[in-house]
C-alpha positions as CSV (number, residue, x, y, z in Angstrom):
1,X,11.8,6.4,22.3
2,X,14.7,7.0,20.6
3,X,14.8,10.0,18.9
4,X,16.1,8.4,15.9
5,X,12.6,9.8,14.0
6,X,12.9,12.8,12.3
7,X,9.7,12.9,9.8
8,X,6.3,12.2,10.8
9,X,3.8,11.6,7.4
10,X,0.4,11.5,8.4
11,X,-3.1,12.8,6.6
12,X,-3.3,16.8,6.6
13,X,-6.3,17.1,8.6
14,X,-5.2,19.9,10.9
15,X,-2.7,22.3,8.1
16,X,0.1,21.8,9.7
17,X,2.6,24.7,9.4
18,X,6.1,25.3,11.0
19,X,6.7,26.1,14.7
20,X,3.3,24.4,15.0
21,X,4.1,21.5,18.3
22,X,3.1,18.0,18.1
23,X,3.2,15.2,20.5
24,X,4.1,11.4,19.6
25,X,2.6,8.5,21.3
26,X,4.3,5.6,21.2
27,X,1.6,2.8,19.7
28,X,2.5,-0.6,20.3
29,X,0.5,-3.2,17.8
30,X,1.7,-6.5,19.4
31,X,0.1,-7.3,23.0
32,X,1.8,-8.5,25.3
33,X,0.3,-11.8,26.2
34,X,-3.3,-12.5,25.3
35,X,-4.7,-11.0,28.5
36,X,-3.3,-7.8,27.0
37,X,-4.7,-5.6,24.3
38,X,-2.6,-3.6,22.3
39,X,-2.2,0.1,22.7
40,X,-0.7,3.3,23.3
41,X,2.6,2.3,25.2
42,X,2.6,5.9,27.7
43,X,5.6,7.2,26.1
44,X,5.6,10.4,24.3
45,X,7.9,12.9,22.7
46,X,7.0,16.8,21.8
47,X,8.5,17.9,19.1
48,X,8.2,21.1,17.0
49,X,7.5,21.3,13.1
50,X,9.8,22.4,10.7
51,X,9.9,22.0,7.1
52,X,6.3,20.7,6.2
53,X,5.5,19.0,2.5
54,X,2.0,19.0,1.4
55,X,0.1,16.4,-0.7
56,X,0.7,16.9,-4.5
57,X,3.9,18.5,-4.8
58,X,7.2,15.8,-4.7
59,X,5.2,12.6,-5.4
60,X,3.6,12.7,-2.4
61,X,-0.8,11.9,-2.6
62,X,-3.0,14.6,-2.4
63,X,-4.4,14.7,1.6
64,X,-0.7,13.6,3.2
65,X,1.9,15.7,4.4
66,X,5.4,15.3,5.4
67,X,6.8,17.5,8.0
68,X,10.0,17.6,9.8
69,X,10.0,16.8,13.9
70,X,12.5,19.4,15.6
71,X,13.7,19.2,19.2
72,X,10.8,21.4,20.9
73,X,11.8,25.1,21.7
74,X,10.3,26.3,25.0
């Protein structure tokens, strides 16, 4: 994992607010060979919210959110 991601947009099914912590699982949708399913990958990343956008204010569908992915504080 990079790093390089520094949104996450997802449904707002838990109300996200800032200084909440998230982790990110890396998914990979392509198997490998077709003896292998695809799946989680075992790589993760914690991060900590920042800014967070909710559905229905710039453009953005009622039930999403946009939130920015911080380098996680201890």
């Amino acid at each position: 994992m990079s790093g390089a991601k520094r949104h996450e947009v997802r449904p707002n099914d838990r109300a996200f607010v800032a200084g909440d912590r998230v982790v990110l699982k890396e998914w990979d949708p392509t198997p490998l060979n077709s003896y292998m399913a695809h799946g989680y990958t075992g790589a993760e990343a914690l991060f900590t919210i920042g800014h967070v956008s909710e559905g229905g204010t710039w453009g953005l569908p009622s039930g999403l959110c946009v939130f920015t992915l911080l380098e996680a504080q201890p």
